[in-house]
DODREN-252022 format. One line per 8 residues: their letters; for each residue x, y, z of C-alpha. Coordinates in steps of 0.1 Angstrom, whole numbers, plus 5000, padded with zeros to 4 digits. Layout:
N
a	X,Y,Z | ...;
//
This chain:
542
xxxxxxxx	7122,9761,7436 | 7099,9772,7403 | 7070,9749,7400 | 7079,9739,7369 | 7109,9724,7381 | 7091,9706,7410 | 7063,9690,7388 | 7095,9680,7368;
xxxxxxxx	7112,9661,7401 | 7081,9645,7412 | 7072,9631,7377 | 7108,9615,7368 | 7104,9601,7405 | 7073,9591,7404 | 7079,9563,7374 | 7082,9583,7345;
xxxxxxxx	7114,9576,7328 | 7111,9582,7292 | 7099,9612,7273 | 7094,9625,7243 | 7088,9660,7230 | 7095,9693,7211 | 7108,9722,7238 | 7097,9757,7231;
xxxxxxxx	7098,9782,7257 | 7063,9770,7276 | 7082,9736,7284 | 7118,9746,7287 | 7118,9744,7324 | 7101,9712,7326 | 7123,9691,7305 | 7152,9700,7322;
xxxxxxxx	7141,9689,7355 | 7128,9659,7336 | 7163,9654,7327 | 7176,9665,7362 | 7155,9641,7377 | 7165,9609,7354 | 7142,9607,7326 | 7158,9597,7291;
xxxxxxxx	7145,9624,7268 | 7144,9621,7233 | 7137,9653,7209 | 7117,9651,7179 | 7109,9670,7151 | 7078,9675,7149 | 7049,9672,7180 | 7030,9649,7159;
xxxxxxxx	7057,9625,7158 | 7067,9626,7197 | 7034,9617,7208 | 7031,9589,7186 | 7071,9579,7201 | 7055,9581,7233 | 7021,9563,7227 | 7046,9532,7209;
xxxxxxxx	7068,9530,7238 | 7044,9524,7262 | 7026,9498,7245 | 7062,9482,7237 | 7077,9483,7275 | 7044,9484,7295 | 7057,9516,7316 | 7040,9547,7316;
xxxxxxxx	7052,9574,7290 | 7052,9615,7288 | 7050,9635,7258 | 7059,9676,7265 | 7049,9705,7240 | 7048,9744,7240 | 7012,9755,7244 | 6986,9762,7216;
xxxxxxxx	7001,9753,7182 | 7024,9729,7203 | 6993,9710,7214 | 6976,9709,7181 | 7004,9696,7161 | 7001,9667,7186 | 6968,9662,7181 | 6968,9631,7155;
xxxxxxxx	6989,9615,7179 | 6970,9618,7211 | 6938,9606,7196 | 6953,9574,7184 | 6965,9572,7221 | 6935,9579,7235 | 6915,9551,7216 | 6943,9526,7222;
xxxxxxxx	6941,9534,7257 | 6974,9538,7264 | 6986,9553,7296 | 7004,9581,7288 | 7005,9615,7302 | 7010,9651,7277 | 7025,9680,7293 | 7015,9704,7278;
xxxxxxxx	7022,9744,7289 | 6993,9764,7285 | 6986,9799,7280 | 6971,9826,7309 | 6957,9853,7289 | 6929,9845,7266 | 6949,9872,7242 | 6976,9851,7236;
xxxxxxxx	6985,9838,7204 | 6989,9807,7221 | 6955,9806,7236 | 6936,9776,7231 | 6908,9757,7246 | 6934,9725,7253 | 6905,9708,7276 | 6887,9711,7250;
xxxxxxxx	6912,9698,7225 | 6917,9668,7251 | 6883,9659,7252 | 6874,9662,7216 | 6902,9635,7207 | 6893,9611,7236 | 6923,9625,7266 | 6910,9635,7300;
xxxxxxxx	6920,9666,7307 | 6940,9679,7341 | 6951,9711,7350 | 6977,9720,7375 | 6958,9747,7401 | 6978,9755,7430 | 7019,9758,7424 | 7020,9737,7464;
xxxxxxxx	7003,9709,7452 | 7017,9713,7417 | 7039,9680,7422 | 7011,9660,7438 | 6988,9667,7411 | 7016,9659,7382 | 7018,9626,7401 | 6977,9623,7402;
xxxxxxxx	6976,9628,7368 | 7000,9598,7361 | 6984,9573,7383 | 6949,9584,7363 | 6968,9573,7327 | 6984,9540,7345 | 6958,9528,7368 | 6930,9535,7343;
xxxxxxxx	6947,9529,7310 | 6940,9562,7300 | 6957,9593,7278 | 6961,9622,7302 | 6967,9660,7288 | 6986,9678,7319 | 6980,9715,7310 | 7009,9733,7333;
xxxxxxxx	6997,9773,7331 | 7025,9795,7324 | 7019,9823,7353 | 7021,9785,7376 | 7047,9772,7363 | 7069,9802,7374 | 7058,9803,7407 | 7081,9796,7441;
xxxxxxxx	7068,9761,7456 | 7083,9740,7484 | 7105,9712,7471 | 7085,9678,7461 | 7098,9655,7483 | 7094,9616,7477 | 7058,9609,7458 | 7050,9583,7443;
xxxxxxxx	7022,9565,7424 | 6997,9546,7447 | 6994,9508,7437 | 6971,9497,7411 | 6938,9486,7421 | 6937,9444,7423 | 6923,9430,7390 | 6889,9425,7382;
xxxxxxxx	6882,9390,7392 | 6850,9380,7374 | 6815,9366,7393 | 6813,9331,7396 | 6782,9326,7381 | 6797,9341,7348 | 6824,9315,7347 | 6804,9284,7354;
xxxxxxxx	6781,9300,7324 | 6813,9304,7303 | 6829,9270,7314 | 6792,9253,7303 | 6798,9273,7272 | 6832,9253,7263 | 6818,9221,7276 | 6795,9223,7249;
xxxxxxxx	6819,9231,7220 | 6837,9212,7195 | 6853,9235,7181 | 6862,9264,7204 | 6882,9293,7190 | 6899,9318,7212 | 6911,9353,7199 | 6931,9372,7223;
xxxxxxxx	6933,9411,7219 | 6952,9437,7231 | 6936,9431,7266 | 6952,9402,7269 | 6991,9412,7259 | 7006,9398,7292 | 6986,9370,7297 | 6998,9344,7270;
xxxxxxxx	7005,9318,7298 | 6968,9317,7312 | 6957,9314,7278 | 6974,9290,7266 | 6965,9270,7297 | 6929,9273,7295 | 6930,9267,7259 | 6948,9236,7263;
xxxxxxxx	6918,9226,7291 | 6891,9240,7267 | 6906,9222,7234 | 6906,9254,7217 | 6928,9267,7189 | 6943,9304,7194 | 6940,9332,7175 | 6952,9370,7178;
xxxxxxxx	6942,9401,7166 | 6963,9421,7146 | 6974,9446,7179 | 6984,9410,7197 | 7003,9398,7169 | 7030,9370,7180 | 7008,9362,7216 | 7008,9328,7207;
xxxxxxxx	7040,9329,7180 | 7052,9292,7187 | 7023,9273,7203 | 7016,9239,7183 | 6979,9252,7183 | 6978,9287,7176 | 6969,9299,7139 | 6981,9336,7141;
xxxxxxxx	6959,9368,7131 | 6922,9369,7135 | 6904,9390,7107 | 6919,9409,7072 | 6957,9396,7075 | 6943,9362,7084 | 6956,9335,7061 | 6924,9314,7038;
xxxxxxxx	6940,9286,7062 | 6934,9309,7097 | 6899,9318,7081 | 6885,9290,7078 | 6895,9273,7106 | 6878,9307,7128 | 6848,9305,7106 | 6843,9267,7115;
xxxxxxxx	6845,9276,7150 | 6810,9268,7174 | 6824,9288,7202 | 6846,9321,7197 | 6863,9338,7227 | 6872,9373,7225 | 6900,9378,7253 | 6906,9416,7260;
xxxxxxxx	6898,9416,7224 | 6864,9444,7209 | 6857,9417,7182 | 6856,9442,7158 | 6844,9440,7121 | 6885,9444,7112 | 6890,9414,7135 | 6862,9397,7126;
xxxxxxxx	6858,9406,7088 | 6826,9422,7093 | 6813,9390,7111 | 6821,9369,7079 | 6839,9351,7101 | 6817,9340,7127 | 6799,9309,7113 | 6757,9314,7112;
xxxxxxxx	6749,9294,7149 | 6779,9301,7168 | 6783,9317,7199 | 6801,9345,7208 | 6820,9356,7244 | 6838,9385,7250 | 6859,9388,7283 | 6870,9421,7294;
xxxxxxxx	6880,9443,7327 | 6857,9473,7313 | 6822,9466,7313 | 6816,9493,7283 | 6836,9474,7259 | 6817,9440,7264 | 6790,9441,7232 | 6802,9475,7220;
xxxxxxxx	6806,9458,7185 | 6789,9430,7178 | 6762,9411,7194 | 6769,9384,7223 | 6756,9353,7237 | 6770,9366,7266 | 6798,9391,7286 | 6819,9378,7313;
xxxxxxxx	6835,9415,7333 | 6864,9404,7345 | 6905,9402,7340 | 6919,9382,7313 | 6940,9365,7336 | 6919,9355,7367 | 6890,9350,7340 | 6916,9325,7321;
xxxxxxxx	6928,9309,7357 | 6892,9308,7369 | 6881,9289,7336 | 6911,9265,7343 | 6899,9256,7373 | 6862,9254,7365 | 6870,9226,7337 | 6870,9193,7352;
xxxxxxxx	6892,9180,7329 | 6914,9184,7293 | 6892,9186,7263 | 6902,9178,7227 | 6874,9201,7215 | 6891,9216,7176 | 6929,9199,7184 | 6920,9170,7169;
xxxxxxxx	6942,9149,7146 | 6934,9163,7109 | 6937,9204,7127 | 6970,9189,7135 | 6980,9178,7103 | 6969,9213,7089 | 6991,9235,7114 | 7022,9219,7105;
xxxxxxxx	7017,9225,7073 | 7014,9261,7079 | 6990,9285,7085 | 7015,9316,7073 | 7007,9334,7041 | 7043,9330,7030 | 7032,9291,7035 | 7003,9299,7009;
xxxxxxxx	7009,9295,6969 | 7010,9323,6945 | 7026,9338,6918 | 7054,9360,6920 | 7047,9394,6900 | 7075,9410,6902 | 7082,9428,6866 | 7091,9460,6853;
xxxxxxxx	7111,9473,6877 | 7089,9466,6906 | 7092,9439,6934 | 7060,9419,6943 | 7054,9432,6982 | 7051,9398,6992 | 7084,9389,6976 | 7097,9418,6996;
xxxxxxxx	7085,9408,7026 | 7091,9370,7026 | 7129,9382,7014 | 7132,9404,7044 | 7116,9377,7064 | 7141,9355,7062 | 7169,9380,7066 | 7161,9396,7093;
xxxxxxxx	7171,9383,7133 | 7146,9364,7150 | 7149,9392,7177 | 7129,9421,7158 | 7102,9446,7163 | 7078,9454,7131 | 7064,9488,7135 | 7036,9496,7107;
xxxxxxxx	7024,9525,7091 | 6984,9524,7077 | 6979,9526,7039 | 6974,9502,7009 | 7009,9481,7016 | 7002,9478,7052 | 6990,9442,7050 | 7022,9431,7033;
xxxxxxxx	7046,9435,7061 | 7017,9426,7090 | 7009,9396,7074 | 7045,9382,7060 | 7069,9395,7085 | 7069,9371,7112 | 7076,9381,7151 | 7091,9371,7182;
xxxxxxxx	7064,9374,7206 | 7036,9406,7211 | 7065,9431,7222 | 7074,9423,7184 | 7046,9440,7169 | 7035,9478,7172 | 7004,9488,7155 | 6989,9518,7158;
xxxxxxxx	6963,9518,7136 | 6934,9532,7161 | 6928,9564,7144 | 6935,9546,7111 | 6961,9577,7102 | 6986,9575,7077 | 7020,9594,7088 | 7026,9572,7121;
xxxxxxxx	7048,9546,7115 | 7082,9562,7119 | 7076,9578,7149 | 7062,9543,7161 | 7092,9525,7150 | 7114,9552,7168 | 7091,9551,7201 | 7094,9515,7203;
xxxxxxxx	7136,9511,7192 | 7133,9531,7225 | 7112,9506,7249 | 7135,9475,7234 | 7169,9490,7221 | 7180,9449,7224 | 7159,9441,7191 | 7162,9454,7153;
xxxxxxxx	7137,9479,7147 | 7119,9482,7116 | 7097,9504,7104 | 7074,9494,7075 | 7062,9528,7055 | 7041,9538,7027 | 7056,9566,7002 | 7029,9586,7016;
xxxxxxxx	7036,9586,7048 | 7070,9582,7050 | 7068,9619,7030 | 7042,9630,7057 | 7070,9621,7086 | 7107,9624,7070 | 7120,9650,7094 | 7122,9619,7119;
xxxxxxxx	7145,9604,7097 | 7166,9628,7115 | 7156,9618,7146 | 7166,9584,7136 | 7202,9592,7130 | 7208,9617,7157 | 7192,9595,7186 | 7217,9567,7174;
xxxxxxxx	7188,9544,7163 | 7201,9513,7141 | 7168,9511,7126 | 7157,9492,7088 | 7131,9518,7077 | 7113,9501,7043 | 7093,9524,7023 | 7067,9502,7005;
xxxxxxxx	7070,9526,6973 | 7039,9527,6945 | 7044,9566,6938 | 7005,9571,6952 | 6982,9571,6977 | 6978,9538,6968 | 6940,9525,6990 | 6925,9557,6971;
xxxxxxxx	6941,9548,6937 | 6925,9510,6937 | 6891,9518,6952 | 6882,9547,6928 | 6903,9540,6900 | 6876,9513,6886 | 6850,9541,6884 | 6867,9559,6857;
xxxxxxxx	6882,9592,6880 | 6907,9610,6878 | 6938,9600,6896 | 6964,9630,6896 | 6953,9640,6934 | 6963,9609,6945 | 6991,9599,6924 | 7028,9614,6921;
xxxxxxxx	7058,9609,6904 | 7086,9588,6920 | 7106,9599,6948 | 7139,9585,6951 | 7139,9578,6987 | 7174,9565,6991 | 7187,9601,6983 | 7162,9616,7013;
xxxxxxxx	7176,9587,7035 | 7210,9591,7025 | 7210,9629,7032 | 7198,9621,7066 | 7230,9600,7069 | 7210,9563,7064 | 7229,9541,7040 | 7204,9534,7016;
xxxxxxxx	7192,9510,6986 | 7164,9507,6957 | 7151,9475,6957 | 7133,9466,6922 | 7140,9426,6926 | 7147,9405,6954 | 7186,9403,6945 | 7186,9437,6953;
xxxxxxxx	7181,9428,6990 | 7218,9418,6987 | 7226,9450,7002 | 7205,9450,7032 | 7218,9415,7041 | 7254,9430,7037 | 7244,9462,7063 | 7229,9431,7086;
xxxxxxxx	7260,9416,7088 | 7279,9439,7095 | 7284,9460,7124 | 7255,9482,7116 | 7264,9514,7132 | 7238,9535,7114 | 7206,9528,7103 | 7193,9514,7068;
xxxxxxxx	7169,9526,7044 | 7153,9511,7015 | 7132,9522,6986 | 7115,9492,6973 | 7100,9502,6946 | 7069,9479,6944 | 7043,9469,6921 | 7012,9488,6920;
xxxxxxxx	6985,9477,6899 | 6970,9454,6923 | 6949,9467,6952 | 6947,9452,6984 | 6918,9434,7002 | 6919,9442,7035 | 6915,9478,7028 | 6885,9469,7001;
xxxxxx	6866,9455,7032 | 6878,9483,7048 | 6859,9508,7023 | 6828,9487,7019 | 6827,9492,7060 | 6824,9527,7060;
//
């Protein structure tokens, strides 16, 4: 048996049952026993774009996920993609053939490459142990939440090995279960409070039941932030996203918090506006498995280092009994009258041919099924669909927004369509981006993906456009004429609309209904002479 086909065996055995990638001739072998061994693999068109459909699966489903490239230029059109892996932490491994000769064309430094953008870097040595060490390498990305890059020499890879045989992953190491002293200091902490706060990150995806216990205990209201959107969709008490997207309702009720919680959540200055809302007096906790991450941003009265979950269960138990703490009558009052933005007034601007976003999104809002998954791209609109489009739960939300790149969003959408084929998947674009990734509208069609694809259309790279507009510049690098998107998508085989007005939704809610055998694009063309905030603080951050 070649190594290659081994390594490919013991992987799909071991667990990994999804993958992405672009075959050349380095990988060629490799997939195929990926195949032979039972993985689903899904080509895309471009490297770039299958290791963000691998990073969004994983974060949708939980399960570990493989990306596989042709060394050198392979690797590096991956790149973009396995950084915002590797901050996320997402377990996910890249296989990645690598070069022998230093004289190759191919040749690369790919350790190198991995550590630069944040990966740990593996290398397959010995073509006996080859399947062992593929299997190594996964545990690493599960057990450790890390991106792993697999390089799998050529010279290796076509090598005579014994077969694998059964491997698989060892178990996970138990959770963290915090120090006792840490939990009496953190149930003191809430005894003192009035007005307690939670906010539960991306650490705590998994854990909505222990939170909403201890919150109940504690009397505190619960917040998100923006990767845990949906945690708490349709508790009585919580009050959605924590930081930019937050409604003035959501902010003011964090900012008049004595006591905020950060749950498996970096309390950064997105999800805490630059600390603007963190009230002058109040004190901060941060909760978290890794001890690095507790104080990386912000200063804290304290860190507990523990799992969210036993930290939550432990807190429970510490409390002696329920609190009212913030739920008091008049919060009550206030959360049934809504703390969504599409509960907040304003005024419609829709004109001249272009829809108001937030008339978009409410519109699409209440089209869409309950059962969805919103994937977003980063740019100026980005806000719009995070912040109007409602979700199911916090498998309903994919943001990959680590590495702040424009570009991702479709291969997001298309990675996560994967991990939950049982929801409508849709993918919420910028014109630039959605021009940076439109060979995956391909992808799209030929992997049978009923996907809603909305490109949030201002003809520009909009955040630029409204921060250095005001200063007199010039605009033509960063503004374009219009691109009629519904011809790209409908030459991909979408059907397709240009929505200028919210009656033109009409069409989307006649492709919903039906039986919805292909996917659906539309071109809203939307208004762009207002800039948006989030991305203002954003500017004034860096």
């Amino acid at each position: 048996m070649l190594a290659a086909r081994a390594v490919g065996l013991a992987l799909a055995g071991a667990g990994v049952d999804q993958v992405f990638g672009v075959v050349g001739s380095g990988n060629f072998h490799l997939a195929n026993a990926l195949i032979e061994g039972g993985a689903r693999f899904a080509a895309a068109r471009h490297e770039g774009g299958a290791a963000t459909m691998a990073d969004a699966y994983a974060r949708v489903c939980g399960r570990p996920a493989a990306v596989t490239v042709h060394q050198g230029c392979g690797l590096t059109n991956a790149l973009t993609g396995i950084a915002e892996a590797a901050k996320s932490r997402t377990p996910m491994v890249v296989l990645a053939a690598e070069a022998d000769s230093p004289h190759s064309n191919f040749h690369v430094d790919q350790a190198a490459l991995a550590r630069a953008v944040g990966a740990v870097p593996r290398r397959l040595t010995d073509p006996r142990t080859a399947a062992a060490e593929a299997v190594d390498a996964v545990a690493t990305a599960v057990h450790e939440r890390r991106t792993v890059l697999l390089n799998l020499p050529l010279g290796l890879q076509a090598q005579d090995c014994p077969p694998p045989g059964a491997l698989s992953l060892p178990p996970p190491p138990a959770p963290l279960e915090p120090a006792g002293d840490e939990v009496a200091r953190l149930a003191e902490a809430v005894g003192r409070a009035e007005r307690p706060v939670f906010v539960a990150g991306r650490g705590a995806r998994g854990y909505a039941a222990e939170l909403r216990a201890v919150a109940a205990r504690s009397g505190a209201l619960l917040a998100e932030s923006a990767v845990a959107k949906g945690l708490f969709h349709d508790d009585p008490w919580g009050i959605g996203v924590s930081g930019g997207f937050s409604s003035p309702t959501t902010a003011e009720l964090i900012g008049g918090a004595d006591l905020i919680v950060g749950w498996g959540c970096a309390l950064n200055m997105w999800t805490m506006r630059h600390g603007k809302l963190i009230a002058p007096g109040a004190v901060v906790v941060q909760v978290d498995d890794t001890a690095a991450a507790l104080g990386a941003h912000r200063e804290l009265a304290f860190g507990v280092h523990g799992d969210v979950g036993r930290t939550a269960a432990a807190l429970t138990a510490a409390l002696p009994a329920d609190r009212s703490g913030y739920r008091t009558a008049q919060v009550r009052e206030r959360l049934r009258a809504g703390t969504a933005w599409r509960d907040e007034p304003r005024t419609d601007l829709t004109a001249s041919g272009r829809i108001d976003p937030r008339t978009l999104c409410v519109g699409l809002d209440d089209l869409l099924p309950a059962e969805r998954l919103v994937a977003v791209d980063s740019g100026n609109f980005m806000g719009y669909p995070s912040m109007f489009l409602s979700v199911p739960d916090e498998a309903g939300f994919c943001f990959t927004q680590a590495f702040q790149s424009i570009g991702l969003g479709l291969a997001t959408a298309i990675g996560a369509a994967h991990a939950r084929p049982d929801r409508l998947t849709v993918a919420a674009l910028g014109d630039g981006g959605a021009l940076m990734a439109a060979a995956e509208l391909e992808s799209v069609v030929r992997l049978g993906l009923p996907m809603l694809v909305v490109v949030f259309n201002d003809a520009a790279y909009g955040a630029e456009v409204h921060h250095f507009a005001p200063g007199g510049h010039r605009m033509d690098t960063v503004a374009f004429p219009d691109t009629d998107f519904a011809a790209i998508g409908r030459g991909y085989g979408f059907e397709a609309v240009t929505v200028r007005s919210r009656g033109d939704l009409d069409g989307v809610a006649e492709w919903l209904a039906g039986p919805r055998r292909g996917p659906m694009l539309i071109d809203a063309k939307v208004v762009n002479d207002t800039g948006a905030w989030w991305l203002e603080e954003a500017f004034r951050g860096h």
